[in-house]
N, C-alpha and C positions, 0 to 999 in steps of 0.2 A: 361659398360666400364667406368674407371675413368680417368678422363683430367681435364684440366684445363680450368676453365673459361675462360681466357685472353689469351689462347695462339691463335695467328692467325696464323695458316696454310693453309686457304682455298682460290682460287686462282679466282672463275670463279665472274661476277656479276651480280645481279638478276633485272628485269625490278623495274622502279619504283613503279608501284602498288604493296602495300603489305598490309598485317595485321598481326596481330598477332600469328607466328605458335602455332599448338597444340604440346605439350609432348606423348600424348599417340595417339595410333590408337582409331578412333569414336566408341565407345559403349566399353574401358575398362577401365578397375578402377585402381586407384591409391592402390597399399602395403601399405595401410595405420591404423595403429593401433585404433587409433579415430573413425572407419569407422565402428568399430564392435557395437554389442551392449552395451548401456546405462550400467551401475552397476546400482543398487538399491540395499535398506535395506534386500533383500532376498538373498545376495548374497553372497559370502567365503568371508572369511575377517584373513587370519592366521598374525600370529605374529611373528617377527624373533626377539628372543634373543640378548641381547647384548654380544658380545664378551668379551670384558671389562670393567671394571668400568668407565676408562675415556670415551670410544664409548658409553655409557649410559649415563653419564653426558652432553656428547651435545647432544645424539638425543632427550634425555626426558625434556631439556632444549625448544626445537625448537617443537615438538609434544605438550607439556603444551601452549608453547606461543599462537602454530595455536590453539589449545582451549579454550585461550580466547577469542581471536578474533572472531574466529565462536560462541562463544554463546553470544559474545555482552557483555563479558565483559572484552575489553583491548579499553580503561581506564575504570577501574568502576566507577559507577556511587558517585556522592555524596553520603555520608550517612547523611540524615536526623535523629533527635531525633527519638527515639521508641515513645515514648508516649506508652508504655504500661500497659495494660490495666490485671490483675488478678483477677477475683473474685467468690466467690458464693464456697467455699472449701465447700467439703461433703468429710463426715469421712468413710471412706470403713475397720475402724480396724487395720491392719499394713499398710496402704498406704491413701493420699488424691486425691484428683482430683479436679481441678480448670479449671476455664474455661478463655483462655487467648486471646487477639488480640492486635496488636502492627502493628505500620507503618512501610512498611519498602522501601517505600517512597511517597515523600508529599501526604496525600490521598489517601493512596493505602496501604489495610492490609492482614496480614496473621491471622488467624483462626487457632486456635486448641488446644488440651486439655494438660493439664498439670499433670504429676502422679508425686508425691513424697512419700518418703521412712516416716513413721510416725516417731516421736520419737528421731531420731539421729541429734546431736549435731556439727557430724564431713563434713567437705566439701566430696563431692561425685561425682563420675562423674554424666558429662550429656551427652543422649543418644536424637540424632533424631531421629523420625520415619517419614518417607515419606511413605505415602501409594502408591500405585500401581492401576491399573484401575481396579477395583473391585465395583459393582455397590454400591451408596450411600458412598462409601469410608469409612470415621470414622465413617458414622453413619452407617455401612454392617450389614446386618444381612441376616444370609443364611436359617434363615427357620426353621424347626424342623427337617422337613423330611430332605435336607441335611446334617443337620448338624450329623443326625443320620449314614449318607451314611458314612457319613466323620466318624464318630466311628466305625461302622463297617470293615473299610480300615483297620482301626490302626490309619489314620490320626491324631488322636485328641482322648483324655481319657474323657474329659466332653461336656455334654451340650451346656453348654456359650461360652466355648472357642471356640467348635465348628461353632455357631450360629457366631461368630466375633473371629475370632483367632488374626485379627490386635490389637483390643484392651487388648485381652491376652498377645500378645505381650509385651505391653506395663506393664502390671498389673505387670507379670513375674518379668521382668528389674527392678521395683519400689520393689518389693521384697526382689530382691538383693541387694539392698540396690541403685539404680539408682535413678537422676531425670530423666524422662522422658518428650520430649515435640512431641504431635504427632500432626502432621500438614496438614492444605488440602491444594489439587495440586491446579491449578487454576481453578476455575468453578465447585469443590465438596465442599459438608458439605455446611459450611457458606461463602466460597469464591468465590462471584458470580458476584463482580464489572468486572470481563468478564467475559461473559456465558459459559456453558459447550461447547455448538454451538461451540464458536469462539475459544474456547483452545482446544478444542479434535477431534471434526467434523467438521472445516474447510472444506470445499470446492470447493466453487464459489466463484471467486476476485468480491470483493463489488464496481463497477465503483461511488460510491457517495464517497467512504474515497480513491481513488486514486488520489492525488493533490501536487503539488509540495509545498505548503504550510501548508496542510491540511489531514492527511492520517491516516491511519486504519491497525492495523498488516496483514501481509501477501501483503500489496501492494510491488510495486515496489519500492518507498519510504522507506519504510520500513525499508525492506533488504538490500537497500542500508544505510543501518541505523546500520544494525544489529539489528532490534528489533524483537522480536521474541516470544512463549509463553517457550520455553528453556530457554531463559536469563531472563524473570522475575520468571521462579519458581527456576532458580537456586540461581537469588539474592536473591528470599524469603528464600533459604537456610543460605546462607552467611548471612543473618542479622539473623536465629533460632541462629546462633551459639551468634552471637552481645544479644542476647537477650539472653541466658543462662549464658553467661559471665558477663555481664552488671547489668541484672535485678535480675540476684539468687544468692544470698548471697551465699547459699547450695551447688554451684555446684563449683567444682575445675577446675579452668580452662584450667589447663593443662592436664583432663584425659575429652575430649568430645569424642564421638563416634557416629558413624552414621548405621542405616539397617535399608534395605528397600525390599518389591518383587515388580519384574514386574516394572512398569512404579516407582514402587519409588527406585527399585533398580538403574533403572537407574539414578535418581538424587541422589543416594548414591555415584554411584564413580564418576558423575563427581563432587559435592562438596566436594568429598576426593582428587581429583587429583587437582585443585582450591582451595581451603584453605588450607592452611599448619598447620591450629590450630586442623584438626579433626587429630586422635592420633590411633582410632580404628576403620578398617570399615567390614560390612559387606553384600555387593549386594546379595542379595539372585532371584533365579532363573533367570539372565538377562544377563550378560556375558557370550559370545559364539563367536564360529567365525562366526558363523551361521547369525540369522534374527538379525538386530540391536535395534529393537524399531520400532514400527510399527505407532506410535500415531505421529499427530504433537507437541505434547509437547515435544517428546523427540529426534526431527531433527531440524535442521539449516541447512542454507548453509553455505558451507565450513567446515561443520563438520567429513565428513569422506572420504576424498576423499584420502587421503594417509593413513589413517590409522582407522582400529575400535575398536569397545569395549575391547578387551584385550589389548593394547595397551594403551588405558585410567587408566584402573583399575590398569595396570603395571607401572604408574604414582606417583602410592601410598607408591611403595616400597621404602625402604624395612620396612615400617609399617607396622603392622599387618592386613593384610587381609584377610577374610575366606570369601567363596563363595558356595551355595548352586545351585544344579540340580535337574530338572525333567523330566516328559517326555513330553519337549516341545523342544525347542531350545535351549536347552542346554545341552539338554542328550550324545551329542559326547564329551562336555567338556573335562572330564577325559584323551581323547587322541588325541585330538586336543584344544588348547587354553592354559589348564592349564600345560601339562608341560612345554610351554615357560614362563610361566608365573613365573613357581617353578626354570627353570633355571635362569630365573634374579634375584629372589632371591637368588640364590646361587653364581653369580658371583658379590653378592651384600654383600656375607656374612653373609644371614640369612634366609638361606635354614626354620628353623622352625618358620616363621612367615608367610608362608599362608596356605591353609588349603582349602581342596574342600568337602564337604560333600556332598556325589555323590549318588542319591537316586531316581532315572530313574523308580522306581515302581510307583509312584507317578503324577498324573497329576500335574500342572501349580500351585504353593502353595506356600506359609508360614504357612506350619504345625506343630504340633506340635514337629515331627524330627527334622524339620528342626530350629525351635526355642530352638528344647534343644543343637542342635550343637551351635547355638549363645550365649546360655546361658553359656555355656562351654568356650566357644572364652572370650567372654566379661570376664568372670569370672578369666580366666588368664590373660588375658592382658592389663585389668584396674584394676586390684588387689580387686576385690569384696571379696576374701575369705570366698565363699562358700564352704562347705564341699560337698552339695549336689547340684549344679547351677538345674541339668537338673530337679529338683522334679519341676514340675510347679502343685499348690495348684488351685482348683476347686477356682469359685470368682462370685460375681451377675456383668452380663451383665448391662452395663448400654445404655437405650436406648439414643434416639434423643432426644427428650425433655429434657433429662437429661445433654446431651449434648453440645446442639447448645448454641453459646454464645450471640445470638442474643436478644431480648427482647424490651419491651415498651422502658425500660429505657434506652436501647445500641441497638439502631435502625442501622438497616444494612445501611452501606454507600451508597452515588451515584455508580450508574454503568451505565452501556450502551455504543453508540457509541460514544458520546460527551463526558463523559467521557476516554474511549479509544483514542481519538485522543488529547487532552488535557495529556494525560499520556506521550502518544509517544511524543509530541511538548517538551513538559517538560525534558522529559530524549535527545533529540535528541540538546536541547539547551545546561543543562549543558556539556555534553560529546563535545562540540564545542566550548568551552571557555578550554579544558583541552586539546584541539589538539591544538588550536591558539599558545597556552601558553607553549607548548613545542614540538617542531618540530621533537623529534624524535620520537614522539609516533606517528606522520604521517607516519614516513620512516618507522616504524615499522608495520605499519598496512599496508600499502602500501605492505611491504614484504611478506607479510604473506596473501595477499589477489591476488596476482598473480602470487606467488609462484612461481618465472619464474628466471632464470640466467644462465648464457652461461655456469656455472661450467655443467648444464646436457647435455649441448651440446659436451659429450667424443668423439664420432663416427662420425665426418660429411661427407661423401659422394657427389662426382659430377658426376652426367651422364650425357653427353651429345647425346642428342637425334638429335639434326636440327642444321646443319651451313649455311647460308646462307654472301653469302659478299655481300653487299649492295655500295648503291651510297656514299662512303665515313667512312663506317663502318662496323662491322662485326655482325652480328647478329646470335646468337647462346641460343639454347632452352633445357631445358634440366630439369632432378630431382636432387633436392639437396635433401639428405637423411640424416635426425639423425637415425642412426642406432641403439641407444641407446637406444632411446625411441620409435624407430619403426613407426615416421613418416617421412612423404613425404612433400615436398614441390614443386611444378613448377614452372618455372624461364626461366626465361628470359636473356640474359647478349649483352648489345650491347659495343660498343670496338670501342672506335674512331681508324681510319686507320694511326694514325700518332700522334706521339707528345700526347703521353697518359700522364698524370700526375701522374700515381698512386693513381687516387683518385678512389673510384667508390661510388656511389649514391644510395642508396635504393629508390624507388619509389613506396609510398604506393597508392592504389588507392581503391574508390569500385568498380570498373570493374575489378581486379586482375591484372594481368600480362597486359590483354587489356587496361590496362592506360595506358599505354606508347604511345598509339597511337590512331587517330582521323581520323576517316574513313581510307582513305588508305594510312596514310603517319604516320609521328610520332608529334607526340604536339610538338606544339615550344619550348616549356619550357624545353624538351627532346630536340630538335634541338640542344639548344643554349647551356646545360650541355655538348651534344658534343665537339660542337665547340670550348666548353670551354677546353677540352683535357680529361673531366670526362666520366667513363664509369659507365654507368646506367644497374641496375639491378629493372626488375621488375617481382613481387614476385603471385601465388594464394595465397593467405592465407586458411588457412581451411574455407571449404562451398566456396569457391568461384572458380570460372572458371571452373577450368577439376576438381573441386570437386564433381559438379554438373553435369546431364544429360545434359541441356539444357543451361547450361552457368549459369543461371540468378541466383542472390541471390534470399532464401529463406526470407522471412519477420518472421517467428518464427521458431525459436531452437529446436529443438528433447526436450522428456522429455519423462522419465521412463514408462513402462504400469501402470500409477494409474493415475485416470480422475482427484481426488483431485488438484486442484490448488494452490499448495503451493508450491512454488519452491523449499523449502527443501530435497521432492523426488525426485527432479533428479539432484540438484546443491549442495547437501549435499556429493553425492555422485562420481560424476564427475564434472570435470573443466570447466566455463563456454567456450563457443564459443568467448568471448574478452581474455581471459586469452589464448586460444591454438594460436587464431593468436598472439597474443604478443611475443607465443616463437616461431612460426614459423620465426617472422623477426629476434628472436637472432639464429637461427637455421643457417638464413643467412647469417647473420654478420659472424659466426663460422664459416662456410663453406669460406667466403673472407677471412676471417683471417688466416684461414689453409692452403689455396692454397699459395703455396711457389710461385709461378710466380705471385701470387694476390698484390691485392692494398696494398699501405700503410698507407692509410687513406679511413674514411668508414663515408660519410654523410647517412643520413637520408631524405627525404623531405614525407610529408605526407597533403594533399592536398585536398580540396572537399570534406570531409565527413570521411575522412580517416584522420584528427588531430589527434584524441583520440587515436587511435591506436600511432600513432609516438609518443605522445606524453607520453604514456606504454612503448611502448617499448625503448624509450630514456632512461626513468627513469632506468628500468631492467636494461640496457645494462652497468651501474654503469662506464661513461666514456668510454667505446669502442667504441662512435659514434664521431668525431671531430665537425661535424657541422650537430645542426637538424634543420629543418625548417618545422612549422606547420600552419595548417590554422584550426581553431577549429569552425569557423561557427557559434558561440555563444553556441557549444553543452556541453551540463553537466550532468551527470549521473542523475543527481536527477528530471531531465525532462524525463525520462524514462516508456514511461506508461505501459509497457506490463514486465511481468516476461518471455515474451518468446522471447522481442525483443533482435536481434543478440546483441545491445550493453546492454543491461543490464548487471551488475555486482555487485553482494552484496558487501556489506562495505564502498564503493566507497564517498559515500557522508558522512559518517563519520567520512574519514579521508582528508577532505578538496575539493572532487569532482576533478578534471580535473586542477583546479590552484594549486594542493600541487605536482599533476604530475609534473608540468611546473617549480615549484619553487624549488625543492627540488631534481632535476634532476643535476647530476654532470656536464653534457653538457648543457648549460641553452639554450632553442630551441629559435628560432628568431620567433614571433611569428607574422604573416601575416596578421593577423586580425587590427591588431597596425601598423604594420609598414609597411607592400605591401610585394610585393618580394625583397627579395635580389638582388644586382647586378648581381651575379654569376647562376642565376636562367631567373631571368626576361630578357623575346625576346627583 
């Protein structure tokens, strides 16, 4: 049934003992969409097409931005000098190989090997190679016996190429007349100042690097950091490019391109959809609607919760993209993923620049196929002018030794945990003087990290469940429903009996709706908003009251089936628990705001343990609240020790903690902690 919160028709009145009605009968569940299971990275992920160019122009506008934010880079980081390092050239006949390392910040290097074209005078493109999780990475080798397997398929025509096709790769490209820079992820080859453990195998939070001064990736710190093994190998990306531009005379800087498989596919298109300087790209086997990325290097929180992989890569257009399949997760491509992906090319006007080489006979690869469809891509669309791209020429394997750019004389740097936390101190200081220093990169992070505003509030619904008329007021219980989004909230609405103001009060509590009242009467502080002529709504929020069996909050959040403890698995992919109550309160506001008999003004107060939340949902609410009042307790995101506690929220201390809420809020809240209560409040 829909009514109105404020209308009193109810006649009879009820003793004075009371508490707080239930909305539901005892043992049923709230219609609530949140209630279902978790997503995770095994999950659909489709893509819907842009209508038109301008409807593309803002969503891939607001999709880019939530990607930098999620990977930790919105502001980027300072860029330090490369100080790079080239040496030790061996002549391979038509191509060289050098072995290269450069900072790509204070103290912190990327590793990897350098191919160029012999002989040629004229500027050329440069081409990244990001490997993929392939064991030993640059330095792979598959063996005799598979690489035999792998000729036998058709995969592969030689030996060598077979034994390391990555490095064929590479050889290939230098033929065509490419520079080549192939590089390892974090914790392969020569990149070991963080372990393979801590960038790949994560899985148990390290209680010694949780500190609110002192902290270790993947703590709660952290991520409220945005720091992540995502964001530094995609910044080692963003500085390959600084480093091919910068350092190589040879390379033209306006034809770079990037391809990668597997895990470096994946940081193929996200530093194609983040840089605007790469020109050419190619993810090979890793775009699907399908699995996302299964590695902690290639999740973050906040990364896909509205959107995945083909909507990244669709980022790119309408530059030339070509993407490769196999028979892994990407084998439905062809009929799911890539034709949205071919129609935004076409409502983009360049229906002939992506290209799916769809080869499902195939296990999980960068084969030989599939390197001659790039050799072919590259070849037209960085202008190599080959007559024949796909001839890939027999070549000597070159081992590890030959390799590794390490040695007596270029001794591997520091690494370990005191290095790791000296990394993160470092990048979590500069990025803190670039938020001080401009106030909208807070409001912008801030947006992007609660993702919350009444415009989703289209559908708001009132049921009223319980009226009860009380000793001077009307008390009435009931569901407020965003229909839109297919959640539920319960609510409360009390209605002074006379002489209403048209105000009404949000009332945030951690006992839910139960905050309004203290044992069996109502809090004074509730009394005297009566008496003041204000009618008071008070709200569950998600997880709390009739969210619950038993009433009682939960102390830690749901999270994905994966025991790994990195919050990226399950807040990569769903909204945190502070972000759903946040819109739960604009959920309410909508719902006052809509009721044509409702208030004309809508405070806020949020009180005991419940600041943080008012003090979100003020910020969101961009002005719809007249007066908020918060009592914050001294709490701040960055004092957060668990990834599962209800208030944790990644980003949050990046872009100023709980005082960029307060200051950068269009309603500026009266804050309690400074000043006491309000007249209008205090018994």
């Amino acid at each position: 049934m829909k009514t109105c919160a404020f209308l009193s028709i109810f006649l009879g009145t009820l003793p004075l003992l009371i508490s707080s009605p239930r909305t539901l009968p005892e043992g049923s569940v709230l219609e609530d969409k949140r209630l279902l299971a978790l997503k995770d990275l095994h999950g659909y992920f489709p893509f819907a097409p842009p209508q038109s160019v301008e409807e593309w122009s803002h969503r891939s506008a607001k999709i880019r931005h939530q990607l930098k934010v999620a990977v930790g880079l919105y502001p980027e980081p300072s860029k330090c000098p490369l100080n790079a390092v080239i040496r030790d050239r061996t002549d391979h006949g038509d191509f060289t190989v050098e072995k290269v390392f450069f900072e790509t910040l204070p103290g912190y290097y990327l590793t990897g090997t350098l191919y160029r074209p012999k002989d040629s005078n004229k500027k050329r493109p440069g081409v990244l190679c990001p490997h993929g999780h392939w064991k030993d990475a640059r330095f792979y080798d598959a063996g005799e016996a598979k690489a035999k397997q792998q000729m036998d398929k058709g995969a592969e025509s030689n030996i060598e190429s077979a034994r390391n096709p990555y490095q064929a790769r590479c050889v290939g490209l230098a033929r065509l007349g490419c520079t080549v820079f192939q590089y390892d992820m974090i914790g392969n080859s020569d990149n070991h100042q963080i372990s393979y453990e801590i960038a790949h195998k994560f899985a148990k939070q390290r209680p010694a690097m949780i500190s609110e001064n002192k902290w270790g990736l993947y703590s709660p710190q952290a991520e409220s950091h945005l720091q992540s093994i995502m964001m530094l190998q995609t910044w080692n990306s963003i500085r390959a490019i600084d480093f091919m531009q910068e350092e190589l005379e040879d390379v033209d800087p306006d034809r770079i391109a990037v391809t990668g498989a597997s895990g470096g596919g994946t940081q193929t298109f996200m530093v194609s959809a983040l840089d605007p300087r790469v020109k050419v790209s190619m993810p090979a086997v890793m775009v699907s609607t399908a699995m996302q990325g299964g590695c902690t290097c290639e999740n973050a929180a906040l990364l896909r919760v509205n959107e995945g992989n083909i909507a990244f890569a669709a980022l790119f257009a309408p530059k030339p993209l070509g993407l490769t399949t196999a028979d892994d997760w990407t084998k439905e491509m062809a009929t799911k993923g890539f034709p949205e992906l071919k129609k935004t090319y076409q409502i983009l006007g360049a229906p002939q620049n992506t290209m799916l080489h769809n080869r499902i006979e195939f296990g999980h690869n960068y084969n030989l196929p599939s390197r001659q469809a790039m050799y072919g891509w590259f070849n037209n669309y960085l202008g190599l002018g080959s007559k024949e791209p796909e001839n890939e020429r027999p070549h000597t394997r070159l081992s590890k030794e030959k390799l590794s750019v390490w040695d007596k004389e270029h001794p591997m740097p520091p690494g370990g945990d005191e290095f790791e936390i000296k990394l993160l101190q470092s990048l979590a200081k500069d990025i803190r003087k670039k938020v001080k220093s401009d106030p909208r990169i807070a409001r912008m992070g801030w947006d992007a990290i609660l993702d919350s505003d009444l415009k989703r509030c289209v559908d708001v619904e009132w049921d009223l469940v319980v009226k009860n008329q009380r000793d001077g007021y009307l008390e009435m219980a009931g569901i407020i429903k965003n229909v839109t989004c297919e959640e539920q909230v319960p609510a409360i609405f009390l209605y002074p009996d006379s002489d209403w103001n048209k105000r009404a009060v949000i009332w945030l509590s951690r006992s839910g709706k139960d905050g309004l009242y203290e044992g069996n009467e109502l809090k004074k502080e509730v009394k005297k908003l009566l008496l003041g002529g204000n009618a008071v709504c008070g709200i569950d929020l998600f997880m709390q009251g009739e969210f619950l069996k038993d009433g009682k909050e939960s102390k830690a959040t749901r999270r994905v089936n994966n025991n790994r403890e990195a919050t990226a698995y399950t807040f990569g992919y769903n909204s945190t628990l502070f972000v759903h109550r946040v819109r739960d309160v604009l959920t309410t506001i909508k719902m006052i705001q809509s009721d044509k008999h409702g208030a004309r003004k809508i405070d806020l107060v949020g009180m005991r343990e419940a600041g943080h939340w008012a003090a979100a949902a003020n910020y969101a609410a961009r002005g719809a609240i007249d007066r908020t009042v918060i009592e914050t307790g001294g709490f701040k995101f960055i004092r957060v020790r668990s990834i599962r506690d209800p208030d944790f929220l990644p980003g949050s201390s990046r872009y100023g903690d709980i005082e960029a809420l307060i200051n950068y809020a269009k309603t500026k809240p009266w804050v309690v902690d400074s000043k006491g209560l309000p007249d209008w409040i205090r018994p």
